[in-house]
Each structure stands twice: as C-alpha cells, then as structure tokens.
N, C-alpha and C positions, 0 to 999 in steps of 0.2 A: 604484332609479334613481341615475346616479350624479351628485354635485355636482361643478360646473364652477367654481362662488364666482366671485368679479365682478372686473373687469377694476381692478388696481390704479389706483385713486383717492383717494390722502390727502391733508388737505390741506398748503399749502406752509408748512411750519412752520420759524420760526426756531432752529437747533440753537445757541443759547449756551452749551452744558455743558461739560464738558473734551472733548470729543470722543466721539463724529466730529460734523463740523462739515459745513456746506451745501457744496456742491459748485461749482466754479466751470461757469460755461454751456459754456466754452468743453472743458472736463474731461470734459462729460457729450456733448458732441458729438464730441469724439473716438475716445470709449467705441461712435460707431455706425458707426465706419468697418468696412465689410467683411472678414472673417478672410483672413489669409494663410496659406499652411503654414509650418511653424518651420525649415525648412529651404530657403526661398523667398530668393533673394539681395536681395529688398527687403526680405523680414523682417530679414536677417541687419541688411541695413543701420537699418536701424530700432534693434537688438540697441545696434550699436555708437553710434548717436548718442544714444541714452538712457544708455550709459556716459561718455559726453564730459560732458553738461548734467551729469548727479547730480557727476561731479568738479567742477563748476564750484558747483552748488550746496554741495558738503559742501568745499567748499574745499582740495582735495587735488589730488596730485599721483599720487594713487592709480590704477596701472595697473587693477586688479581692485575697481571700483568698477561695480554691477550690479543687479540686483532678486531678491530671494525671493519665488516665488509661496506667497503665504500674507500674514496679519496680521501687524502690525510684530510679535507673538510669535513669527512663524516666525523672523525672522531673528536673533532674542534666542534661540532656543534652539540655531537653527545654528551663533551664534557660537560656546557655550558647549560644545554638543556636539562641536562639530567642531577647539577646540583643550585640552577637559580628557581625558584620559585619565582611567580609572580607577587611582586614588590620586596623580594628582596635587592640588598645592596650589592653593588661591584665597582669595584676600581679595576682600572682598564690602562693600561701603561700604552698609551699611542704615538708612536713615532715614525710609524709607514701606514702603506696598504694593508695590510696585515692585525696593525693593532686595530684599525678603522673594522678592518672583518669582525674585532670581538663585538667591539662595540654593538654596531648591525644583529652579532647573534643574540647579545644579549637583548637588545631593544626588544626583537620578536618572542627573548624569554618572559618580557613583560617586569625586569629586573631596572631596580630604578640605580642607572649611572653614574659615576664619576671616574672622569677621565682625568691623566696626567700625562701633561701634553708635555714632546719633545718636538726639538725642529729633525725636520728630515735627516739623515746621515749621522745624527750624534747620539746620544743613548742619555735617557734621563735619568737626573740624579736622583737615589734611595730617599734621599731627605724628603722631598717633593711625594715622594711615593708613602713615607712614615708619616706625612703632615696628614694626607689624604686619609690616611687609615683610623688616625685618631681623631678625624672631623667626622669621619663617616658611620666608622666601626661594621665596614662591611661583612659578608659572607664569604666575598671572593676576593681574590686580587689576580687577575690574569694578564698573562704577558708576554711575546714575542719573542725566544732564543733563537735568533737570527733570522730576521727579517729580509729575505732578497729583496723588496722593494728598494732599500736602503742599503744592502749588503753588511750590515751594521749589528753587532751579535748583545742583545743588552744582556751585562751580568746579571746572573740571579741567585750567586750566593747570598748578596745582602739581600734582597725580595723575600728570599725567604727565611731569613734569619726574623724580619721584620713580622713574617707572616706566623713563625711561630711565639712571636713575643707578644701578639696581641690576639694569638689564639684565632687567625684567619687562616682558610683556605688558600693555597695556591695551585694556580693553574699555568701550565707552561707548555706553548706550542714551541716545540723542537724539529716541525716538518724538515729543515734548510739542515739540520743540523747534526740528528743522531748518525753516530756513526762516521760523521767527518772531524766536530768536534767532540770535546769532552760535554756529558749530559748526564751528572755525575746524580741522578735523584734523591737519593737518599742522603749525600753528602749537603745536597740544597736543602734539602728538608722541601721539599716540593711535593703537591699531594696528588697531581694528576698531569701528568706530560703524556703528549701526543706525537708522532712523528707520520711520514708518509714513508712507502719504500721506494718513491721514482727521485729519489736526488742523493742524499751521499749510501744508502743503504743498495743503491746500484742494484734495484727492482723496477719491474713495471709499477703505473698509475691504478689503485684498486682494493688497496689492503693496507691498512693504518693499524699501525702497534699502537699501545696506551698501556700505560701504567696508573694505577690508582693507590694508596695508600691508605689504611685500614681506616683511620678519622675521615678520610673522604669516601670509602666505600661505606660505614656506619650511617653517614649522612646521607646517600647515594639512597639506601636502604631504609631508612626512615621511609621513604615515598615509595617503594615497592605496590604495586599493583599485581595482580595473577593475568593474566590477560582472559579476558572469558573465552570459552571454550575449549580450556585445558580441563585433565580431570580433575573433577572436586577433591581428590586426594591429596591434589599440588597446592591448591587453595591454601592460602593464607587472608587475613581477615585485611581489608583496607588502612593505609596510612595514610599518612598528609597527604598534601597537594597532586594530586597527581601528575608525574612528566609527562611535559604537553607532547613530544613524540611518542610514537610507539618502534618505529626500526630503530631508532637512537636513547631506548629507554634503557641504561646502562644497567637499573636492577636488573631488569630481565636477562640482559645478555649477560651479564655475569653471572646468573644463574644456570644459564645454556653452557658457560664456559667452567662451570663446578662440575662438582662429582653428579651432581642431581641431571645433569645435561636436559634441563626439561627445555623444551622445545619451544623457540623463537624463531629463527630464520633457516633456512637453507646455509649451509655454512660452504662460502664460495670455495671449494675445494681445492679448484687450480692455483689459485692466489694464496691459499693457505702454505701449498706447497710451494709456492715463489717466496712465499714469508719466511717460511723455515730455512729456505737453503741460503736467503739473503744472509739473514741472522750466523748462519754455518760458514759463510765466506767471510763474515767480521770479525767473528771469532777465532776461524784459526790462522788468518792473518794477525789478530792483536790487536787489540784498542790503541795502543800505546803507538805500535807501528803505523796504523791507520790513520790514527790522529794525525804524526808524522807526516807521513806521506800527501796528506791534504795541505797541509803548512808548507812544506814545501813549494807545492805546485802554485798555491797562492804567493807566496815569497816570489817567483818564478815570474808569475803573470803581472805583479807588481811593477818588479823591475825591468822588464821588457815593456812594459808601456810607458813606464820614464823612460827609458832609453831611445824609445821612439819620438821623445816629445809631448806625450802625451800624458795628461793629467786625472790622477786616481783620484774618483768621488769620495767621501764621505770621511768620518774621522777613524785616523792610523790605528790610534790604540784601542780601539776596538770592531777593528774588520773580522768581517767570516771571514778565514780561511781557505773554503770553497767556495765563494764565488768574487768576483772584484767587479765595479761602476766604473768603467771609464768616461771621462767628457768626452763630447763627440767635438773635435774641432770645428771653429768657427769655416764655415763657407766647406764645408763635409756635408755631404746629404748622406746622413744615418743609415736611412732606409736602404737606400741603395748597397750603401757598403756591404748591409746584411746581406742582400741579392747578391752581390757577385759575390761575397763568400761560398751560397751557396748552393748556384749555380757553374761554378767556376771550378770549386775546391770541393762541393757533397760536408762541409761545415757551417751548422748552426750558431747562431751567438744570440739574443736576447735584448729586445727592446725593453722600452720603463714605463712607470704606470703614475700617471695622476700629475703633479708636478715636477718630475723627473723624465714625462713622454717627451719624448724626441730632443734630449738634451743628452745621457745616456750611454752607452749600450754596455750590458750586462753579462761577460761574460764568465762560464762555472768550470768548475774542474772535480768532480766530483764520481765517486766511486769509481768504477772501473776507468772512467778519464780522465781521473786526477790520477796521470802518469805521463812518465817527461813524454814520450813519443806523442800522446794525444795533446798537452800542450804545445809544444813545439809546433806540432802540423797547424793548430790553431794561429799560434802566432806567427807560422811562415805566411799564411795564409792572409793575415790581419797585415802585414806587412805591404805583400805583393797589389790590394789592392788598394792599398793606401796611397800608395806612389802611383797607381795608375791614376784615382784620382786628385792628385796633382798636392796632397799634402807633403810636404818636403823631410827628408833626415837619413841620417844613412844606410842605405839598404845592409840586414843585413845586422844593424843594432838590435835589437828588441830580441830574435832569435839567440844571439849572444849573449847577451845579458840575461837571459831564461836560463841555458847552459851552464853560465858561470854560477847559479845559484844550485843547479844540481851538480855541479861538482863539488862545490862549498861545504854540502850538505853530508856527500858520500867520504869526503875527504877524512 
C-alpha cells in the first residue's frame, strides 16, 4: 500500500541562525497568488517592476539588475561563470567558507587563481588585495560583503576603488547582506553584486537578485551564444569563448530579462512574486531605517552575550550587524545547547563550518527577526538553558542588557 505521510504540520519555529530566516506574512502571501504565463503582458510587467525595486534596493543605477531562478549560489556561480573564461585571471579575497566557494567556482570555470588570504574573523587589507592586482592584472577580483562563516563584513569601498584604477572587474557576493546592511553599488563602483532573499531581505531560499553594471554586461556579452533551437531570426553570429553553463549563462538571461524576452527558462513565477514584495517591504520600511533596525538588534545580541559572560568571535570593527559568533564556553556541549533551544523554546541558532565547527554558535537577527521581541525570546531562551547546563551568571543579564540597548536606541 502506498504512503501518502501527513499533511505538513511543524511547528512555528523561531529561525535565529545565519539563515534562512522566518518569512515575512506578507512574502508568504504573495507566494499564493495565482500563476501567470512568462510571456503574459502582466507577467512581463511584473518582470520589469521587480527590476526597478531591486535597483532601488541595491542602490544602482544598474539597467540589468533582475533575479536568478536558483539559491543565492545560482547567481554566485553565474556571475563567476558567465564572465571567467577558461585561463583567465582572478583574485579571490578569502577569509571564510565563503571566499573558499569563490575559489571552488572559479577553479571549475578553468580560471587561473590568486587568492589573498585573511585569517578567519578579520578582513584583509586593500594593500594586500592592490599588490595582487598589479602582480596579476586580472579580469576579476571577487569578494565576500559579509561572510556568516566569520560573521565579519569586508569593506569594499576600497576593492573597488582599486578595481577601477586598474581597470578590473568586481564582483561582490552580498547574500548575508543586502537589505540589512548598506550595499551601496554604484557608490563601490562594484560591477556585479549578488544577494539571496532567505537572510536580511526576509524571503524564502529560491530567487537571487544581481545586479551587473554596463562594463560587466559588455563583457558578459562579448561571449553571447543564441542557444540552438531558437528562431533564426534571434540568431546572432558566435563570440568568444563560450559560457561553460547554459541555465547560468547570464547573456542569455539577460536577454530573457530585455525587451527582446527571448526565451531561456521557465521564469519561477511564485518566487518572482516573493522577490518583488520582499523588495516592496524594504522599501517602504527605508533602507536607512532598516539598516537601523539590524544595528540595533546586533548591538543588542552583543551585549547580552557579554553580559552573560560570554565571549563574541571575530573582529569589533568590522562585524555584520545581522548576525553575531559567540564562543561556546569551555565544558558547554554546543550541540546540545542548540537541541534544547529547540526543543524546549521552537528557537533555532546556528552551528560553524570548517575551523570554527563546534567552537561557535552563530546566531542571526535578520529581516522580519531582527526585532526586539524575536531577539529577546532568543536570548531568554539562550539564557534559560545555559544555567540548566550548569554555565554560571546572573539569570536574567544578557536579556537586560539587550533591553537596555533598545531603549538607548529609542531614547
């Protein structure tokens, strides 16, 4: 006989970890509007007002600013794929899990490396990142704006000040980022930023904004392919190298995302419309405000874990905002903690990856729970079973001390 299993029913659990984070109501109600076809002139319309908000959101001036159907990964590999050629150069700013992904993507773009290595939690110095560029004289120079592995956000106004004084590409994954902090592109001079919508833009896991800038679309375009079996009328004549994908072949989908909408993919419709109303809850809350409001909660999450005794990972001056590394105190079993969080409380928080596993735990505050009520319940929670497991300090600090930073704030 066959099993049918039970009608999804979990319960409503607080996600504090780095992500993905709780979905805002009005995200998950958009998600039920009824399908349109992709070639529908409402869709189309749709198409282009989800390109307007993300420019407003990523702060550009970017004509070909748009969504990749996929995880903020899809668009991290489109970027990568769609302007390294095989044996071209890239510098690679690696200081987590994260920079290690570019590296990895590039490898398979057959893109010959140079890395500039940081230690975990710190952010590498420009200089280091300018010596590389005029050893190298690559194509690209790609790089991390806030790394959850490290929680550690590396500036990139000088990256790309750098980038345009030696007439390089930049590239900049902003997954952790857009929408909590400032991801100012146009003022970086950055040529192709990435974001996902499941961390501060407080969307489901599914639909990745990108931004491109006209010197990286021109290049993007150089390598244009028609895909065979469009009509010959779409045809245009072969360029260089061809990009070694075909769903992450960014001429193509930028093509699909013009006027010309000539046809690439199935354009994920529902996610289209989680993208758009994410974009719609950023904006008329404020960038400014929202910024705010995540500094905050970080501020908040800081000092409630000194208060507790306990000690924040990585370096001060330049922490995310939305998410914070606590150490796990010595003779604490990590794992556990995380368990009765949340089994006890229905509160997630977040283990670490690589040399950071089980030293750690990573917790977020981001979009819809980067707000005092969702932190506080976290750190009531982070509190209650810390004293069960036998860590010492006064019940009752760390929620105080989160408090006293949002009144500080409102004052």
């Amino acid at each position: 006989m066959s099993e049918t299993f039970g009608e999804l029913d979990h319960p409503a659990r607080l996600l504090m970890g780095p992500g993905p984070v709780n979905v805002h109501p009005r995200v998950l109600r958009a998600m039920s509007v009824q399908l349109l076809g992709q070639f529908d002139p409402e869709f189309s319309t749709y198409m282009n007002q989800t390109m307007a908000l993300y420019r407003q959101v990523f702060e550009t001036e970017n004509r070909w600013t748009f969504l990749i159907d996929g995880t903020s990964r899809a668009a991290i590999e489109a970027a990568m794929v769609s302007v390294l050629a095989p044996g071209d150069d890239v510098v690679i700013i690696n200081a987590g899990r994260f920079g290690l992904l570019l590296v990895e993507i590039a490898e398979r773009c057959g893109a010959r490396i140079t890395t500039v290595d940081g230690e975990w939690g710190r952010v590498v110095d420009p200089q280091a990142v300018e010596d590389a560029i005029k050893r190298v004289r690559p194509r690209l120079v790609a790089g991390v704006y806030g790394d959850t592995s490290t929680t550690v956000a590396q500036p990139m106004a000088d990256i790309g000040a750098l980038c345009r004084k030696y007439d390089v590409l930049l590239y900049v994954d902003a997954t952790a980022t857009l929408a909590g902090m400032p991801v100012p592109v146009d003022a970086w001079g950055a040529d192709i930023v990435t974001a996902g919508l499941q961390k501060c833009l407080g969307g489901p896991s599914g639909s990745a904004p990108i931004t491109i800038s006209d010197r990286a679309a021109d290049h993007i375009f150089s390598r244009r392919h028609v895909e065979k079996g469009l009509a010959p009328a779409a045809a245009v004549a072969p360029n260089g190298a061809r990009i070694a994908s075909n769903y992450f072949d960014l001429a193509m989908i930028m093509d699909y995302w013009s006027e010309k909408r000539l046809n690439h993919h199935t354009e994920a419709a529902s996610m289209l419309y989680a993208a758009r109303e994410c974009a719609r809850v950023v904006l008329e809350e404020g960038l400014a405000a929202r910024f705010a409001r995540h500094a905050t909660a970080g501020r908040a999450m800081v000092a409630a874990a000194q208060a507790m005794g306990l000690e924040v990972y990585g370096d001060p001056a330049h922490k995310m905002t939305n998410v914070t590394a606590i150490h796990i105190p010595a003779g604490i079993d990590g794992d556990r903690v995380r368990t009765r969080m949340r089994t006890d409380f229905e509160v997630e928080i977040g283990t670490a990856f690589g040399p950071l596993a089980g030293k750690v735990w990573r917790i977020g505050a981001m979009g819809v729970n980067a707000r005092k009520h969702a932190v506080l319940t976290t750190l009531a929670a982070l509190e209650a079973v810390l004293r069960q497991e036998g860590f010492g300090f006064t019940a009752g600090a760390g929620v105080d001390a989160a408090l006293a930073v949002y009144r500080a704030d409102a004052a």
